[in-house]
N, C-alpha and C positions, 0 to 999 in steps of 0.2 A: 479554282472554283469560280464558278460565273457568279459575279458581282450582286446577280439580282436575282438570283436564286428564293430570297426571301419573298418574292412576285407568289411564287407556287401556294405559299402558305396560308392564303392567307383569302378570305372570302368576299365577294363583293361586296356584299351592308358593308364590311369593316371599310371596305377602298371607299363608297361612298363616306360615312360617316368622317374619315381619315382625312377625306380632301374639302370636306364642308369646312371642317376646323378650321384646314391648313388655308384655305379662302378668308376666314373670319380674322384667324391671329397666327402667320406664319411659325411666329417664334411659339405657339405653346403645342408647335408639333415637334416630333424627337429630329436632332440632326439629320439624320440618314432618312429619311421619310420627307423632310424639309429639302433636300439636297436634290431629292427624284423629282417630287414636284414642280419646284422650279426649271430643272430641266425639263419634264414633260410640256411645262408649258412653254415652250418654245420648239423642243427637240422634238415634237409630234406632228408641228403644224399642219402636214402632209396628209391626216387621218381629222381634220379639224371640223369634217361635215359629221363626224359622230357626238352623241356626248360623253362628254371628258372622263366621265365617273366609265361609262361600258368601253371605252379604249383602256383605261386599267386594268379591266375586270377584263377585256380580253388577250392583256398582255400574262395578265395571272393565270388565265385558264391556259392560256398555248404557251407551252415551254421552245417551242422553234422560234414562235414570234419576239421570245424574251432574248434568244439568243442572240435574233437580229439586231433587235436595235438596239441592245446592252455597250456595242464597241462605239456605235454612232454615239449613245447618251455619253458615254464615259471622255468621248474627245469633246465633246459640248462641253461637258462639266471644265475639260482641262484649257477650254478656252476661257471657259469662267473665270478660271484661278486665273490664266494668264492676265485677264481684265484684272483682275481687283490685284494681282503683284504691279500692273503700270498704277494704279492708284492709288496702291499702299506704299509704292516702293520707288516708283518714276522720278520724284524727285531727288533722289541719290545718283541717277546719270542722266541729268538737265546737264545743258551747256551754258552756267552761271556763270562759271570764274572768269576773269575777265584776263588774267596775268598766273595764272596757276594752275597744272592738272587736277583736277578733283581726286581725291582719295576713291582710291577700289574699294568696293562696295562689293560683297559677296551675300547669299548671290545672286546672279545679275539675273537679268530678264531675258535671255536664251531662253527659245522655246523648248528646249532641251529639258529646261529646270521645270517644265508646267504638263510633263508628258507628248510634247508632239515633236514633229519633225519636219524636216525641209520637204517629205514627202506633202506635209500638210497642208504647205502654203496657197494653194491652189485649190482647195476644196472651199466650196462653200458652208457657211458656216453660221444659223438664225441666233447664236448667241450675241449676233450683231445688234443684234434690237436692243440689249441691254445698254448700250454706248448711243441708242437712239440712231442708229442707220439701220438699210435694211440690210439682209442677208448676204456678207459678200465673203471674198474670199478672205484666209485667214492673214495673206500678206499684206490685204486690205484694211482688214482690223487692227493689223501692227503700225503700219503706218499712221492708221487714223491715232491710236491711242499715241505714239510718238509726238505725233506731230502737239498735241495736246499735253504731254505731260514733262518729255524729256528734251524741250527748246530752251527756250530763255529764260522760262518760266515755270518754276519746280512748285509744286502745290502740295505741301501736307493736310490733310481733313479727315481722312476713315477712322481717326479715331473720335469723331462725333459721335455722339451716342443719340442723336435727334435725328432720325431717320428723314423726316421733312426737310433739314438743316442740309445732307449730306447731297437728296437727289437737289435742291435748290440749287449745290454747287456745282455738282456733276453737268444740271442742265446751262449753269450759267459758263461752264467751262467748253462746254457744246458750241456755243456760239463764238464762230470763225476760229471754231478748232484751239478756241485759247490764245488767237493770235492776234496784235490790232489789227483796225482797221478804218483809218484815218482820213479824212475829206484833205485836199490840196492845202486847202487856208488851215487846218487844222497843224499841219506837217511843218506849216510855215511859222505857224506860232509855238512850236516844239521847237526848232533851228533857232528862232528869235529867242525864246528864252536860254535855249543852250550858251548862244553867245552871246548874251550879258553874264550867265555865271562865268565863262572862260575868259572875258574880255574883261572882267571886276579881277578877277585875280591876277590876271596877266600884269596890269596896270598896277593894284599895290604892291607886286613884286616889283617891279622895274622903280617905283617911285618911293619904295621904302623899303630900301633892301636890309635885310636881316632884322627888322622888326618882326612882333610874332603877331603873327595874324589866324594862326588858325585851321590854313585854306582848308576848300571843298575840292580842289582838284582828285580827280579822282571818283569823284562822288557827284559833281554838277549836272546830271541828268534829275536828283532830288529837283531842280527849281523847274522845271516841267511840269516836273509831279505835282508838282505845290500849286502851281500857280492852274493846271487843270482842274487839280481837285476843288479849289474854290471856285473856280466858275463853275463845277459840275454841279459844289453842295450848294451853292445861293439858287438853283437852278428847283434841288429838290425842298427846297423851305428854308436852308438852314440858315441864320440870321445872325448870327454869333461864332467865331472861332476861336479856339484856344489854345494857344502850341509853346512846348517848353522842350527846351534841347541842350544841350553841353557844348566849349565854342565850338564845335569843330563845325566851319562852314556857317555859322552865326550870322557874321560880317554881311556875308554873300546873301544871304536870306532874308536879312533886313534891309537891305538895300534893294533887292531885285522882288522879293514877294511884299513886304511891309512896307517898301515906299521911302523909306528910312532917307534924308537928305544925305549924299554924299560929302557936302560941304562939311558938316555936322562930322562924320565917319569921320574925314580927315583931318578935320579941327582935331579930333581924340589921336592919329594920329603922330600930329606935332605936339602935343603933350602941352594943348593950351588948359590954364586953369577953367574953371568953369564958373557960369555967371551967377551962382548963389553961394553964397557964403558958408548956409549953415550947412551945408552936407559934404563932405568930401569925396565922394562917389566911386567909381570902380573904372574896371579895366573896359576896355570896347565893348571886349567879347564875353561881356558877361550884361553889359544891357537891355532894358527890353524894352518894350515900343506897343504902345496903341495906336490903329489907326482906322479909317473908316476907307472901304473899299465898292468903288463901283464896277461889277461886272462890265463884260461884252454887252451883255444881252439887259443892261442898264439896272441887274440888282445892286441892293445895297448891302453890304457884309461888314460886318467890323469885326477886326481880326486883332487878334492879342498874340504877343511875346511877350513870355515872362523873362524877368531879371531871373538872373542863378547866379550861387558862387562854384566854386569848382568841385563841388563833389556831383559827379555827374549827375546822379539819377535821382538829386534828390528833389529837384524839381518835377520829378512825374507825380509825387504826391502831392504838388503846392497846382499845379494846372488840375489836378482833378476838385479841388477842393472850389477853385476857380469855378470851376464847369460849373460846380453843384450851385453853388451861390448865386453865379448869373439864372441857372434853369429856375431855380425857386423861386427867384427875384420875378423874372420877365417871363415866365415860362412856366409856372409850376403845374402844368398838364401835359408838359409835353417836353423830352428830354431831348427830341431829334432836333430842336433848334438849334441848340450851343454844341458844338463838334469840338472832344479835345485831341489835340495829336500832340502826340507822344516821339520824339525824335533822340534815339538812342543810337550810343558805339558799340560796337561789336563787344569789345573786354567787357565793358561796363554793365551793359545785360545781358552778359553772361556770370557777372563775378558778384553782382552787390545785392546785396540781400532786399535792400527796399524796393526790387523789382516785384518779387516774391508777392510781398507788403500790398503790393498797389494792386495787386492781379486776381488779388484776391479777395480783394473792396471791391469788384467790378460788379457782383449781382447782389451785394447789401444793400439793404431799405437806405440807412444812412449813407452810404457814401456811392450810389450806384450812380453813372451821368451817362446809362443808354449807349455804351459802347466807345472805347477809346483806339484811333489808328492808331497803330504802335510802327515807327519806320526805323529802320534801323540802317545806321551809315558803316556800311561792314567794310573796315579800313583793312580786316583778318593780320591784323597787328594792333595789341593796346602798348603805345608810346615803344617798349623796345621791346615787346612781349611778343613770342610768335602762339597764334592761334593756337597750337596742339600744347601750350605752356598756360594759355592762360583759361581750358576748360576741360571740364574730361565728357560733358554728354555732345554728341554728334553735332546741333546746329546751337548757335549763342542764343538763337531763339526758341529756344527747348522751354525754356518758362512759360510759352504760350497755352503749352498742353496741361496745365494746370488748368485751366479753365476751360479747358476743348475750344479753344481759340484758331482758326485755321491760320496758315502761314504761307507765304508767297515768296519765296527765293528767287531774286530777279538779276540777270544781267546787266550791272548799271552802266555798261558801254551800250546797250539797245535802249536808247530815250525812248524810243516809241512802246518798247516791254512795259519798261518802268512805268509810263502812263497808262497804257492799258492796266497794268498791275494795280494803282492807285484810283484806278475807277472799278476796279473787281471791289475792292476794300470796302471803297465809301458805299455801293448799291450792298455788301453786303450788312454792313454798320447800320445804313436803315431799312433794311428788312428786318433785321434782328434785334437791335438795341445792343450788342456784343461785341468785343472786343477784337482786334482782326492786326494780324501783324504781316509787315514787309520786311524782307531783310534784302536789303541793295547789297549787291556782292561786287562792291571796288577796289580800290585799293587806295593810299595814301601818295599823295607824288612824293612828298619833302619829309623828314623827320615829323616827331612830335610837335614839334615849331620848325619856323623855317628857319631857323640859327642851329638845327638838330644837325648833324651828319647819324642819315639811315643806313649807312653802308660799313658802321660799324655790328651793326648785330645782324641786320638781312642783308648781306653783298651780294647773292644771286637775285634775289627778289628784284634789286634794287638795279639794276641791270638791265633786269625786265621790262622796269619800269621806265628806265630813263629811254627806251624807243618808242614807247607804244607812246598812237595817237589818244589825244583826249577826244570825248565824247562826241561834241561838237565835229571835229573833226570827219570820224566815222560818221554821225549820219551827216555829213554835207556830204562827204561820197555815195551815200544810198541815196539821199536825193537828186543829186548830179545823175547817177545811172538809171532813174527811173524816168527823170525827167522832168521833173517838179519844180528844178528851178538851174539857172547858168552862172558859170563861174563866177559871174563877178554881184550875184544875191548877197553872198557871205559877206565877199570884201565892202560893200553900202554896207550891211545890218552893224560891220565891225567898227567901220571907219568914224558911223552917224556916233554909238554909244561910246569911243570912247571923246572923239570930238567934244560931246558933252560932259566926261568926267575932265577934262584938261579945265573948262570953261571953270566947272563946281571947285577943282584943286584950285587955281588961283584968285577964283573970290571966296574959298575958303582961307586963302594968307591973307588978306584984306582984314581979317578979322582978329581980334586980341583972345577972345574968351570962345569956349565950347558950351553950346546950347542944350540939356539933357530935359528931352521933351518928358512928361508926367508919365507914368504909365497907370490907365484906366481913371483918366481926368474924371471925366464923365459920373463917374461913379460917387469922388470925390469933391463934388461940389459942393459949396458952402462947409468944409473943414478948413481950417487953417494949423499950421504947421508952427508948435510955440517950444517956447524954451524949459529950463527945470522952473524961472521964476516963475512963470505962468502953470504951470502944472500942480503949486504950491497954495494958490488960490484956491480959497473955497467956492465949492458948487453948491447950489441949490437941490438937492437932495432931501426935500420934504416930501411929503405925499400925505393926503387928506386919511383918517382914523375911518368916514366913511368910506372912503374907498377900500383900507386896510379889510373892513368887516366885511365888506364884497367879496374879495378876494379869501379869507378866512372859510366863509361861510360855503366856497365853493370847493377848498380843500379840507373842509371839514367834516364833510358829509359824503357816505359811498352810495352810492345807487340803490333806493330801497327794494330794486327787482333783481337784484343780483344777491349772491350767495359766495361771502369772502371769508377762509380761515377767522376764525375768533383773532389770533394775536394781529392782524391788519386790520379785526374790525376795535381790537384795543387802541392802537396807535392811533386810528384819526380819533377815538374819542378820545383821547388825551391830549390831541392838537386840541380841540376843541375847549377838553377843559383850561389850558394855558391862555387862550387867545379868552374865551369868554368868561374864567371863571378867577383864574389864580393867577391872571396878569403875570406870568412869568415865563416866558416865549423863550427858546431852547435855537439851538445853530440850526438846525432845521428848517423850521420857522420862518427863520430868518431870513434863509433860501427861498424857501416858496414865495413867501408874500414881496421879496425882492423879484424874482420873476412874474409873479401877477401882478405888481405896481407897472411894470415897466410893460409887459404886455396889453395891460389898458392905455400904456401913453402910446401905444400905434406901433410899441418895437418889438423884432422879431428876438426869440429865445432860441439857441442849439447849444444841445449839452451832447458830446459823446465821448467814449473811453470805457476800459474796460467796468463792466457792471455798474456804470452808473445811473440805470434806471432803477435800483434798490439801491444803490449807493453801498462800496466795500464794508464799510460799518454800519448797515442796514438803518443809517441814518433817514436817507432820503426818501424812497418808496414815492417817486417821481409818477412813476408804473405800479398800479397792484393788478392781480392777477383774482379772476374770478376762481372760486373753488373747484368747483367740475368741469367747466371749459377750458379755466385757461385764460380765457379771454382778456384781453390787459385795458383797463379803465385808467385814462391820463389826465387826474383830475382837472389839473390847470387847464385842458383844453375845452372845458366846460364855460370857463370864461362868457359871458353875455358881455354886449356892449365893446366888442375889443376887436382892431383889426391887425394883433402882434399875433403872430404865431411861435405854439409851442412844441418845440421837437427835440426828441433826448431817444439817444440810441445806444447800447450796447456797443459795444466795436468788438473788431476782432482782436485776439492776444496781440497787438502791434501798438507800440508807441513810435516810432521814428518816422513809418508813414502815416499813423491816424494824426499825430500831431501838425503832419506837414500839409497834410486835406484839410484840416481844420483851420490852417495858418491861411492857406488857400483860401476857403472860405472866408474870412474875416477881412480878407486883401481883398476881395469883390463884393464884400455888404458892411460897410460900416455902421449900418442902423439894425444888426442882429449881435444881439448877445453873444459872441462865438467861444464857450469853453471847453477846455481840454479837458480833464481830472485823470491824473496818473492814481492807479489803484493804491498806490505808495507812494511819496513823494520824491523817496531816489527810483522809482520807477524810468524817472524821465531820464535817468542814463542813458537810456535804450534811445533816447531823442534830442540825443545833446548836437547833432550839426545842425538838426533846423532852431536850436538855441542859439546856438553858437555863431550862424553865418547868416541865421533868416530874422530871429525875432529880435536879439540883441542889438541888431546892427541893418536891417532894410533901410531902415528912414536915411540914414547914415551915407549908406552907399548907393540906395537906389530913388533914392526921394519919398521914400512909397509909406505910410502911416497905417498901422494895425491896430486893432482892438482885440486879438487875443486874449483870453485869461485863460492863467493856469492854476488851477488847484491841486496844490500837491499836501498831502497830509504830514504831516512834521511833527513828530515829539518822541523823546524819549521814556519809555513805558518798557522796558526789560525785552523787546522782544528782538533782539538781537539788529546786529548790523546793517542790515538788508530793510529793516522796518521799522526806522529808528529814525531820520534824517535824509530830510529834503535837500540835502547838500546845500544849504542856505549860501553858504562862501562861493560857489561858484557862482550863482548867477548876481551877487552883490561884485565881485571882481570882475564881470562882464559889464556893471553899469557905470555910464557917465554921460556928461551933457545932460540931453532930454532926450533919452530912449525908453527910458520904462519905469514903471512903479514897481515896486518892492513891497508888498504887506505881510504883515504877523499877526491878526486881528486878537483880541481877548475877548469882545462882548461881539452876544447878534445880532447887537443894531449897530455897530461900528462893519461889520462883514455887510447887513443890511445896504448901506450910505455906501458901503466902498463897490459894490456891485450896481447901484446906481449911479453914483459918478460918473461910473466908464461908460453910459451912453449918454448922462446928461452933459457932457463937456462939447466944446466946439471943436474938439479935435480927438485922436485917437491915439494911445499906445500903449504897448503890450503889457498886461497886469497877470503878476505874478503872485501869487497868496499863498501862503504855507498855512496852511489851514488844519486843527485840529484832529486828536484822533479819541484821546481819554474824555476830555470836554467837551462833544458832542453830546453825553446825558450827566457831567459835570453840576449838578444843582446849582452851584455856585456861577455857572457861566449862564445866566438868564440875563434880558433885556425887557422892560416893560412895552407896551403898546404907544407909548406917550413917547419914547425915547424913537421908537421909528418913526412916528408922526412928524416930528417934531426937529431931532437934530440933525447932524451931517457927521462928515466922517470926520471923524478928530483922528490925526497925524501924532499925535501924541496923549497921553493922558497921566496928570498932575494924582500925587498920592493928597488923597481929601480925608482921610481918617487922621493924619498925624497933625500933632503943633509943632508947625514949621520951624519954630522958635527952637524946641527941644531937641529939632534933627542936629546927630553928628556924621550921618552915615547916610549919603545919596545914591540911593543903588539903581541902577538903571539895567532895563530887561526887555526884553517881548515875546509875546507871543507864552505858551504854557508855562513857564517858569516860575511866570510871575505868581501865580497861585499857590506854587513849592513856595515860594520864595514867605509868601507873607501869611500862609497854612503856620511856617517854620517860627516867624516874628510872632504870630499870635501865640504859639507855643510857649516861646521864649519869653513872651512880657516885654518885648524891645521896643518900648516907645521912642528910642534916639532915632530909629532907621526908618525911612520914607520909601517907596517905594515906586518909579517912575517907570512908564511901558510907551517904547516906542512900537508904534501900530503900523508906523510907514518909517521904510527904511531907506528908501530912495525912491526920488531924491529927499535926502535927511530933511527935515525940519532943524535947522539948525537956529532959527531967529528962533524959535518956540521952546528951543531945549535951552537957548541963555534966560530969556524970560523965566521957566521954570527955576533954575537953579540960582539965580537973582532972588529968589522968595523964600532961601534955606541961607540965613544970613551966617549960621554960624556951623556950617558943616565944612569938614576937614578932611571927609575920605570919602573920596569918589571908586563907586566899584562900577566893573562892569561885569555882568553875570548871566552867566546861559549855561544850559546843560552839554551844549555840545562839547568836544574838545576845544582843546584850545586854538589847532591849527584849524579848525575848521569854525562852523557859524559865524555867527556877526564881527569877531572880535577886532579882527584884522583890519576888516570895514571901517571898525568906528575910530582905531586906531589912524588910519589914514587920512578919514574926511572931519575928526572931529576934537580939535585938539585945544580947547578952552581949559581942560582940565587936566590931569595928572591920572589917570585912571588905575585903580588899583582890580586884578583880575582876578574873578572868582569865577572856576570852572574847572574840566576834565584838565588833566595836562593831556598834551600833543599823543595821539595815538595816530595808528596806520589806518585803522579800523574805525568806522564810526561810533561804533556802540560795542559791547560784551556782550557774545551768546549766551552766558551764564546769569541768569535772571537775578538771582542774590547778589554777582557781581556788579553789576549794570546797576543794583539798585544802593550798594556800599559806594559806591563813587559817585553815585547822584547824592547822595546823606554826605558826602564829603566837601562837593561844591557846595552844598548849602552852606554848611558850617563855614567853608570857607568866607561865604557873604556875610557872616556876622563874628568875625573872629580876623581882624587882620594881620594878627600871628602868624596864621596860616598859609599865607599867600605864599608863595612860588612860580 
């Protein structure tokens, strides 16, 4: 049946009408009718003095004329297909691997597969125009789109869904065919960077043999890339860089892109101590480095490495958070300044979930930084793992198409690809604000470390490997045979840089100690770095009652031209009544006018995590929402008089990355309030390595001081295991020295003081709060006006209803218990029992808890009591740092589980600790 038989059918109004459309919005005409057109318009050219509507209408009325050009349309159309299978498909037989056949691919791009033949290849063909040449033959168009698709440089993109986005690529792919094209001096500072990377590794292999270092072998065409892309972005505005990587290739990167002193590198080498005392620091290759960079072309860039610990990726969340902080900081109109990159291993994203996490923060209000290079150093081996073992979707960079992210598969034996590649990326990043990934396709020369033997798990691979030339290498022979430069270019570029690392190795043994420069000094001026003594010192944490009624007055009142649900317009008139009427201010409260205090002192507010613009316990209502719009009203940013910014976002379901953007950010603005709040306090499970390796322990190992706070909700309230406990023990077992505060607050003006501290101090670090969940509308948990005005945080607080005289029974607690605990004593009539609340738990107040217990002359039984388990909450803690006393324990015995799913249960073992604290019978 002839194909276009439907021609016959059909009347010219409808062909005109039909192509008016298909001219206005291709896509709202039917496939088959969209498929003609596009052919017509090309496959007619020949008839182009008619118009286009009477060449339909005379192809509809003459049934010979449709016959004829029905076979010509039909091989146009199968050239079409063939175009778009090289651009859907091309990258599947690029010539990327550098040490390995590429996996078959079916099926392949034989014109066989797209209806044509070798008869073909010689006819000309105007579906040329669509590749932007003119009409040539069909050998012609194989080659062109070849040459462009299936080289060194494999390009995924057609699954963009932004039509403007896709031809941008296509056109920018157009130019020289996809392939560099490099100036002489250009070529030569590609060769010069190549061998400083191969000439750095060569040297700490020879000079430190079976130390682990890391290397980049294998992958040393990246310092090309790097070191182009920053003179390309200082070129397009960009003024700031931000890059976080895992070791592999570290070393090499700090030293040859960041300027990193040699001396210093090898001082960490010989394993000299380092010249401060209070931190113990890390391994090389986990380092990171601030440094200020002057272009060619005399710009100025300051480029950042962040420190990492060894879970790879988990730094892509702590550079983004980075990004955001500097953009907001220095830049808040403009995101294209600060460039973050992203430097990933093949296993690694491909296997770890907070890729996922990070990729998909890319176009959130809150955490978006206008586009991240994502490069990835594809070793196609994670440590003994072979490729086909450690993915199951086709490329490690398949995460990218989560966000229609285009991808670049580049040959890392072609430095000159690689560069080209890495300038495709950046002009795409600032056209777009979008995220853009590379994947270098090299390979590893040495094991996992160089003390590995790889020839236990890849022996072919490894084979391969041990003949093939390095990077370097290869192009000194393409520039040798082009003529660019004579044999003896290399041996000067090799002889000068290492000449100079012998120089830096032996005035680096001159020296006793290793020097570990700050990272992001700049930023950190005028903080000073103290101990637990100093952290124990009270601040100055008052604020004026005028100003409190400023701030009130601002979160008290909605918009009298807006239209909000009755129960939002209940809630601020009952802030109102607290603050002006009944003097009894609520946890809430507490929050706001602690972010309005601090927003009038000039400092910046960011709250994000899940739902915390209504806050999970519809506490906060940070954000209200207009009734019929929608429209969200932030009261606090009504603020007059204030140059602190307030910003509170939503995030997405993620704690492990939103925590590590937020730690991020806090690492690059220590004058913004930077809080986490887990929707549940064991939420943070989900974010326990940037507890564990970032917040607990930065200052520790990388010098580096945070203002983090975490609000995690904490108490036991029946609602089973999951929503019961902040795992309070784990992060008391993670503190020591001076890394971090610890609070349990019980009043809103103790939470009030304790959120202003953390900017009014001269230094910064990470504040942890387990923060209520039942006594957020608890009557009994109010604060008056006078007590924010007026006090500061108290680390402990003294039972002031009892006569000390009468105590037999010292109970010590924090945090919601304590209102179980003396609900239970006022029950009981127990005037012997006193009841003491430690508010900060680290670093303990321990001068403060003798003094207190020094004023209970004739008490004999020291309890310590909390609802957790045994093996869990404080218990252990106080057992360890605090041993004046004898303690007698009232609580859960030791379970596996935090809490009982059975509500009546949960609530029979809470009534049993109690009793426990007033009955020392009981104990166990």
């Amino acid at each position: 049946m002839d194909r276009f038989s439907f021609l016959n059918a059909a009347h010219t109004e409808f062909f005109a009408q039909l192509y008016d459309q298909y001219l206005e919005n291709p896509d709202s005409v039917e496939p088959s009718w969209r498929s003609f057109f596009q052919g017509f318009d090309f496959g007619m050219t020949t008839y182009n003095e008619e118009n286009p509507v009477e060449q339909i209408a005379n192809f509809a009325s003459n049934n010979t004329d449709v016959s004829l050009i029905s076979e010509k349309l039909q091989k146009e159309f199968n050239v079409l297909k063939l175009i778009d299978g090289y651009r859907s498909r091309g990258h599947l037989f690029t010539k990327t691997n550098p040490v390995r056949e590429r996996r078959m691919s079916s099926p392949t791009l034989e014109i066989t597969n797209f209806g044509l033949s070798s008869a073909d290849l010689y006819t000309i063909f105007d579906a040329a125009k669509v590749i932007n040449i003119q009409p040539c033959t069909l050998q012609e168009i194989i080659t062109h789109l070849d040459t462009i698709y299936c080289q060194h440089i494999g390009v995924e993109y057609m699954y963009i869904r932004k039509p403007e986005v896709v031809e941008w690529i296509q056109k920018k792919l157009g130019v020289n065919d996809n392939q560099p094209k490099f100036s002489l001096d250009e070529k030569k500072s590609i060769l010069n960077k190549l061998n400083q990377a191969v000439s750095f590794e060569n040297f700490l292999h020879t000079k430190y043999v079976g130390q682990k270092r890391f290397s980049l072998e294998g992958g040393e065409s990246i310092i090309p890339a790097l070191d182009a892309l920053i003179e390309k972005a200082a070129e397009k505005g960009v003024e700031q860089f931000v890059m976080g990587m895992a070791h592999r290739g570290r070393l090499n990167i700090l030293a040859n892109i960041f300027g990193k002193s040699t001396q210093d590198i090898f001082g960490e080498f010989d394993g000299k101590d380092y010249d401060q005392e209070y931190f113990d620091g890390d391994v090389k290759y986990h380092l990171g480095l601030t440094a200020d960079k002057v272009t060619s072309t005399g710009k100025k860039i300051n480029i950042n490495l962040a420190p990492n610990p060894s879970h790879l990726e988990t730094v892509g969340a702590v550079i983004e958070g980075i990004t955001r902080a500097k953009q907001d900081k220095y830049f808040p109109n403009d995101f294209s300044k600060v460039l973050p990159i992203a430097v990933h291993g093949d296993a690694a994203i491909a296997a770890q979930g907070i890729l996922y996490e990070i990729v998909q923060m890319a176009q959130l209000d809150g955490y978006k930084t206008g586009g991240t290079i994502h490069i990835v150093i594809n070793n196609q081996v994670g440590f003994t793992t072979n490729y086909l073992d450690a993915r199951s979707s086709t490329y490690c960079t398949d995460v990218a198409k989560v966000t229609l992210s285009p991808v670049l598969h580049v040959n890392a034996d072609d430095a000159e690809a690689v560069v080209h590649a890495m300038s495709f990326a950046l002009d795409y990043r600032m056209q777009f604000g979008r995220d853009v990934f590379i994947d270098l396709l090299g390979y590893r020369k040495y094991g996992h470390n160089e003390g590995d033997e790889p020839r236990f798990t890849q022996p072919v691979l490894y084979k391969i490997i041990a003949k093939h030339k390095n990077p370097r290498d290869i192009y000194m022979e393409k520039l040798l045979a082009e003529g660019v430069i004579d044999s003896t270019f290399v041996k000067g570029l090799e002889q000068e840089y290492k000449s100079n690392l012998e120089i830096n190795l032996e005035e680096s043994r001159k020296k006793d100690l290793t020097i570990i420069t700050p990272f992001m000094k700049n930023e950190w001026k005028g903080f000073e770095q103290v101990s637990d003594v100093e952290m124990l010192k009270k601040v100055d944490t008052t604020f004026p009652v005028a100003g409190l009624t400023e701030v009130a007055n601002v979160i008290c009142n909605l918009p009298s031209d807006k239209k909000f649900i009755s129960k939002i317009q209940k809630l601020i008139n009952d802030r109102k009544t607290m603050f002006f009427e009944t003097n009894k201010l609520d946890w809430a409260m507490a929050e706001h006018l602690a972010y309005g205090s601090l927003l009038k002192e000039g400092y910046d507010v960011r709250i994000s995590g899940q739902d915390v613009e209504r806050g999970t316990f519809s506490h906060r209502h940070a954000v209200v929402k207009v009734e019929d719009s929608e429209e969200e009203v932030t009261l606090l940013s009504n603020l007059e008089g204030t140059t602190g910014k307030f910003n509170i976002y939503n995030s997405l379901l993620s704690e492990y990355g939103v925590l590590g953007f937020d730690y991020g950010y806090a690492l690059a603005n220590p004058n913004t309030l930077t809080i986490w709040e887990a929707q549940f306090g064991d939420f943070s499970n989900g974010a326990q390595i940037m507890i564990d390796q970032y917040i607990s322990c930065g200052e520790d190992k990388w010098n580096n001081q945070n203002g983090i706070v975490l609000l995690l909700p904490h108490g036991y309230e029946g609602q089973g295991a999951e929503h019961s406990s902040a795992r309070m023990e784990r992060y008391l077992q993670l503190c020591a020295r001076h890394n971090m505060y610890v609070a349990d607050c019980t009043t809103p003006a103790n939470f009030f003081h304790l959120l202003r501290r953390q900017m009014k101090t001269t230094f910064r670090k990470p504040l942890i709060v387990f923060t209520p969940k039942s006594l957020l509308r608890d009557s009994r948990v109010v604060s008056t006006v006078e007590e924010f005005a007026n006090g500061s945080f108290q680390e402990t607080f003294d039972d002031q209803t009892v006569n000390k005289d009468e105590v037999k029974t010292l109970v010590f607690c924090t945090g919601k218990f304590y209102y179980d605990i003396t609900a239970e004593r006022e029950n009981l009539g127990r005037n012997d029992v006193a009841v003491v609340r430690i508010e900060q738990l680290f670093p303990l107040p321990v001068d403060q808890l003798k003094e207190i217990i020094a004023k209970y002359p004739n008490a004999d039984d020291y309890v310590w009591a909390q609802e957790e388990p045994k093996n869990m909450g404080a218990y252990s803690f106080m057992l360890m740092n605090f041993d004046l006393v004898k303690w007698r324990l009232a609580s859960l015995k030791a379970y596996a589980a935090p809490a009982a799913g059975s509500y009546t249960r949960a609530k029979r073992r809470q009534a049993d600790a109690l009793r426990m604290v007033f009955d020392k019978n009981l104990y166990r």
